[in-house]
C-alpha positions in Angstrom: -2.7 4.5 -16.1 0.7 2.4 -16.2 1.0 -0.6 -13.9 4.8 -1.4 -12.8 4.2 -5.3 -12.9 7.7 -5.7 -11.1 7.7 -3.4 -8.8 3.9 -4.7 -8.0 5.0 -8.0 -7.7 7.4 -7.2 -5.4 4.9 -5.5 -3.1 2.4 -8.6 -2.9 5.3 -10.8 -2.0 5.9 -8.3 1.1 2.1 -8.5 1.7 1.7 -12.2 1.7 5.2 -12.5 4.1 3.6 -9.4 6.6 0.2 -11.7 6.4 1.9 -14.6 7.4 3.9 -13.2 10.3 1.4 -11.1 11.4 2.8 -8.1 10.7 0.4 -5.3 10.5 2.4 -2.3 10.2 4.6 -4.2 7.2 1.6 -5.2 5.4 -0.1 -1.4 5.7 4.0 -0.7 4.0 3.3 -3.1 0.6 -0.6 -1.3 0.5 0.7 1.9 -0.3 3.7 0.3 -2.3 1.1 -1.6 -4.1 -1.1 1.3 -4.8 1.9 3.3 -6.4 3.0 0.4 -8.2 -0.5 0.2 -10.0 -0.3 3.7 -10.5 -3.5 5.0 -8.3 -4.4 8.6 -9.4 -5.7 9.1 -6.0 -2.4 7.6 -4.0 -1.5 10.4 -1.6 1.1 8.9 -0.1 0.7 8.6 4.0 -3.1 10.5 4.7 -4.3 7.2 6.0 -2.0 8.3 9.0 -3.7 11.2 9.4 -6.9 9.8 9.4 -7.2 10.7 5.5 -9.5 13.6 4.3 -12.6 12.1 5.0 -11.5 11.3 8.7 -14.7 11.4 11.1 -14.0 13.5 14.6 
C-alpha cells in the first residue's frame, strides 16, 4: 500500500477548514480524498451515497 503524503496532506487541510466552518458535505469531500490518498484497498469511491453495501432497509 502506497500513501500519497502530499496529496494526503492536502486532504486534512480541506478537513480541518470543512470542521471549522461547519461544513459537512466538504468535509465527507476530503474523507474520500483522504482514503484514496492513503491508498485504501477497499475505497469504492461514492457507496456511502448509496447507503454502501452493508446498508440496513
Amino acid at each position: 500500500m502506497t500513501i500519497n503524503h502530499p496529496l494526503l496532506r492536502l486532504a486534512q487541510q480541506k478537513a480541518r477548514d470543512a470542521r471549522q466552518n461547519g461544513d459537512g458535505a466538504k468535509w465527507m469531500e476530503a474523507n474520500e480524498e483522504m482514503k484514496r490518498a492513503a491508498g485504501m484497498p477497499w475505497y469504492r469511491g461514492n457507496s456511502n451515497k448509496r447507503g454502501g453495501e452493508h446498508a440496513m432497509g
